[in-house]
Steps between C-alpha positions, in 0.01 A plus 500: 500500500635167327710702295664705748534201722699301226688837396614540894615127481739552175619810644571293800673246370688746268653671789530190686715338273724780349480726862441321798671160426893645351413725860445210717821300338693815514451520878565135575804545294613769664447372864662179364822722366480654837501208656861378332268254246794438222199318315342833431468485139329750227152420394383652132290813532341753252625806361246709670617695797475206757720317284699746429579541920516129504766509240709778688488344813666179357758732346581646829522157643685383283783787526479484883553151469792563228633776798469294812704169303791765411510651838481121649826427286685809599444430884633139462823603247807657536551818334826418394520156404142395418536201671248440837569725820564390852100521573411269210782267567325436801114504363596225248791335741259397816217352256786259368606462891145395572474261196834344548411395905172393350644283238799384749776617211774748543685820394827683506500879572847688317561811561812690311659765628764726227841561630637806595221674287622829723791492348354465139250825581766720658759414199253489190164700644153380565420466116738212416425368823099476384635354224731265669138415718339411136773320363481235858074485448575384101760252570279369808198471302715298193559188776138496707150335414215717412363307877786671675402815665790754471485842683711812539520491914668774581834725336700290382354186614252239343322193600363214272254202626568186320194279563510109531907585510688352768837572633730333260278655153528895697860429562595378114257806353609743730885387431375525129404892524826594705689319248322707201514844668886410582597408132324760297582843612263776483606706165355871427644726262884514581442338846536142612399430849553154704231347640512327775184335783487360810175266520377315818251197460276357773223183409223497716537288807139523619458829601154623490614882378694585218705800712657221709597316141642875391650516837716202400614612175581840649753338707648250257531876278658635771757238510547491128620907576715414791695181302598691213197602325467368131327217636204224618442433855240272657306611802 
């Protein structure tokens, strides 16, 4: 009867710690992956069959994790570019609108419009002007601080947040970048296009949303196009 009692308890304890126990951390694992726990880490386990689910499981997280981080960055890019979309812009652009009213600081909103870019697609086809669309997003990203947030907003049009930048520092960089784009003509092949952008800058004021700060530049853009174009205006 002794015997059998102390054979039950090994068996018991066998089971217990190679079954039951990788089970039990298994399932809080998985209701803690469920859950959106990124703390959710691998645990070892034997090469027995248990471990041998435990082991695929983490695989399987670990390529849905892989997945979901891929899809995450194709939702917030443009295609073409590769630099942030309209709906990231905005993700990343209110945060810094919240910290900067927090803080009591400022920043200048530019958005850049490229001239006649109708004309450019109905003369040398949508190809050059994708390129033309590249060739604006590499010299942009030569004059702006990895801080900046720089975004592809819509066609031809792009908008860049210069945190802790006020009027004067938007007006000099953005001045800067329609100098650059103006003096170094886009070359393909045979073909060498001029450049030219119309930017409109706007520092906060103390609005409390970052559309009414947009709304500003928008206008001052608006007046760059109808004063000549090739230009910075100040809304």
């Amino acid at each position: 009867m002794l015997i059998a009692l102390l054979s039950f308890i090994v068996t018991y304890n066998q089971v217990n710690k190679k079954v039951l126990q990788p089970i039990y951390k298994m399932n809080e694992i998985i209701i803690a992956y469920q859950n959106g726990d990124d703390s959710v880490k691998k645990f070892e386990s034997n090469d027995d069959e248990i471990g041998l689910m435990i082991q695929a499981f983490f695989m399987m997280k670990e390529k849905l994790d892989e997945d979901y981080a891929q899809l995450e960055k194709l939702a917030l890019t443009d295609p073409l570019t590769e630099i942030l979309n309209r709906r990231a812009f905005f993700e990343i652009s209110e945060k810094i609108l919240k910290l900067t009213l927090r803080n009591k600081k400022t920043f200048s909103i530019l958005l850049l419009d490229i001239d006649f870019f109708k004309k450019v697609n109905d003369v040398y086809g949508h190809l050059v002007g994708d390129d033309i669309l590249k060739y604006l997003v590499s010299n942009v990203s030569r004059e702006i601080r990895d801080s900046d947030v720089f975004a592809r907003y819509g066609g031809e049009e792009f908008i860049v947040m210069l945190p802790d930048t006020d009027e004067e520092g938007a007006r000099n960089l953005a001045e800067k970048m329609r100098e650059s784009i103006e003096l170094n003509p886009f070359a393909c092949e045979k073909l060498s296009i001029e450049v030219t952008v119309s930017i409109g800058v706007a520092e906060l004021r103390g609005e409390k949303l970052l559309r009414d700060v947009i709304h500003r530049a928008d206008e001052a853009l608006y007046s760059a196009k109808e004063n000549g174009r090739n230009r910075v205006e100040i809304g």
